[in-house]
C-alpha positions as a Markdown table, in Angstrom:
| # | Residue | x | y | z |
|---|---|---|---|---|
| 1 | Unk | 0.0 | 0.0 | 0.0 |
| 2 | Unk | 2.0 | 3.4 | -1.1 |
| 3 | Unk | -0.6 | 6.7 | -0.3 |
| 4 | Unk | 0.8 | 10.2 | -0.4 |
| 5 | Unk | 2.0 | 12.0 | 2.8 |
| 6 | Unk | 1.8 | 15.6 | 2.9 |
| 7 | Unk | 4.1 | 17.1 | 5.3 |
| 8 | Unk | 4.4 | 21.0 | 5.4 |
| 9 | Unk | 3.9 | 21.8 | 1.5 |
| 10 | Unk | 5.7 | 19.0 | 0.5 |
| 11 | Unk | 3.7 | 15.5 | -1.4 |
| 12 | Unk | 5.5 | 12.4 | -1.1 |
| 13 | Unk | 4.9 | 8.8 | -2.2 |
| 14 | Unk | 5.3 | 6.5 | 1.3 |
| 15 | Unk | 5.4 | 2.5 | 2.1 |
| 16 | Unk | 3.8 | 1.4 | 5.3 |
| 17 | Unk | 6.4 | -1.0 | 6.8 |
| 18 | Unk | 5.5 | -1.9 | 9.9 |
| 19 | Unk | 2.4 | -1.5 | 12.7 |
| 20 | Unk | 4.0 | -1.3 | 15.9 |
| 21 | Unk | 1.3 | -0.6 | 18.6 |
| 22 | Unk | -2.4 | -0.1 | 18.6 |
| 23 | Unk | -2.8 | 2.5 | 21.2 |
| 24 | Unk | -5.6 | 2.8 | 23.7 |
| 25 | Unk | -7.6 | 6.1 | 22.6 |
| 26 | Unk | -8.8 | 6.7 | 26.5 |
| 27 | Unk | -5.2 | 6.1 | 28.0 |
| 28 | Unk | -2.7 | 6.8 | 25.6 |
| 29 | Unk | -1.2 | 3.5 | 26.4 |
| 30 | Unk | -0.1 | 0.4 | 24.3 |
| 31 | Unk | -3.1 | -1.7 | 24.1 |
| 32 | Unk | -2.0 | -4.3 | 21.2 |
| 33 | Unk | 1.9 | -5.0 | 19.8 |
| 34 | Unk | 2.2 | -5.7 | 16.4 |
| 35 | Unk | -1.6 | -5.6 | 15.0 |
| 36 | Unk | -2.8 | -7.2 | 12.0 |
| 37 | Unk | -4.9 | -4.5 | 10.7 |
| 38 | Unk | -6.1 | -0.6 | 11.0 |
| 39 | Unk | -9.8 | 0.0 | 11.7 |
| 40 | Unk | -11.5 | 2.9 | 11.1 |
| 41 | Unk | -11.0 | 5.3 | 15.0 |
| 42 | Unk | -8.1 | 3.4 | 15.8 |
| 43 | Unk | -4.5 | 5.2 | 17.1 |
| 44 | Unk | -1.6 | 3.2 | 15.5 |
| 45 | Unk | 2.0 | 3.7 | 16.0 |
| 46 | Unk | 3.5 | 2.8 | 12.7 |
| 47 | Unk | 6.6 | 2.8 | 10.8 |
| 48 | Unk | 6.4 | 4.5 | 7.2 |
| 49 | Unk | 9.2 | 4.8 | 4.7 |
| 50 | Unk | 9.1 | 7.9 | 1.9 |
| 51 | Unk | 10.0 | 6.8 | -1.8 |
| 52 | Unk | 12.3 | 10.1 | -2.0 |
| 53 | Unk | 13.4 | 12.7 | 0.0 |
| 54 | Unk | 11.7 | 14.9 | 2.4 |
| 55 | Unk | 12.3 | 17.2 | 5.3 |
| 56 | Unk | 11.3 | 15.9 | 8.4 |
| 57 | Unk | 11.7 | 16.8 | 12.1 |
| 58 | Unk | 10.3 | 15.1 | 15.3 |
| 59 | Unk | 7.6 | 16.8 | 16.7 |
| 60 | Unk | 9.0 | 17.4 | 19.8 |
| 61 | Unk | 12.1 | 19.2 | 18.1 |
| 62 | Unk | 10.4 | 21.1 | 15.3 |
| 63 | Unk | 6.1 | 20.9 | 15.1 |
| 64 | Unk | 5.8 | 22.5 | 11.9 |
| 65 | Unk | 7.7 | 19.7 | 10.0 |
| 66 | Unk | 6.6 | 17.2 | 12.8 |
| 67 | Unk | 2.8 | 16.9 | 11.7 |
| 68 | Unk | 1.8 | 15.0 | 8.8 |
| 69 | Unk | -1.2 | 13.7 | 6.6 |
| 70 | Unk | -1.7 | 10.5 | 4.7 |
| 71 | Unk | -3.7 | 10.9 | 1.3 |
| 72 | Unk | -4.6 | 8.4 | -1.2 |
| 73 | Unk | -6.9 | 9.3 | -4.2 |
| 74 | Unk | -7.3 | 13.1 | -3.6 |
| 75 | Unk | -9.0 | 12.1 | 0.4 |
| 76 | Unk | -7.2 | 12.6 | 3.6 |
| 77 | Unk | -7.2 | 8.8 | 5.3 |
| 78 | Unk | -4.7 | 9.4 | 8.4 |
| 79 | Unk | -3.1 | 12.3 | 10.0 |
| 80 | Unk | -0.6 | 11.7 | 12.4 |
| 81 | Unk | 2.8 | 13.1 | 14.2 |
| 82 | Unk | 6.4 | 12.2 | 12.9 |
| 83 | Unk | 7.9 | 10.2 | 17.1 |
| 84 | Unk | 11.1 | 9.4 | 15.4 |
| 85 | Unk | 13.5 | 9.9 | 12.3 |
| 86 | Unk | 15.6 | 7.3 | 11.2 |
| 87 | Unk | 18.0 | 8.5 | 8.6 |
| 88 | Unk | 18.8 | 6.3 | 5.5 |
């Protein structure tokens, strides 16, 4: 599955990789490691990887460049915030 994600005013292509945690909506905490699937309402932790370049900070460092949206077909399915850069 390879949606867009729109971070600041940049559109990249992105590959799901991994779902690491479903995430309890009332308490914040991990409810479910490694899920199969993504419901509609649910809060995931997951691990994306961009087919080309983009800027991209950790919220906690820079939140302009830390907030993101996943499109597929011209419709906003996911927004999210970027935990963690890993650097190729």
């Amino acid at each position: 599955y390879c949606p867009a994600i729109a971070v600041h005013t940049a559109q990249v292509p992105c590959e799901f990789e991994e779902l690491i945690t479903l995430i309890d909506r009332k308490t914040g905490k991990e409810a479910q490691a490694k899920p199969e699937k993504v419901r509609t309402g649910e809060v995931f932790t997951v691990r994306m990887r961009p087919r080309a370049h983009i800027c991209v900070e950790a919220f906690a460092t820079y939140p302009s460049l830390g907030r993101f949206a996943v499109r597929d077909h011209g419709r906003t399915i996911a927004v999210g915030v970027i935990k963690e850069v890993t650097k190729r």
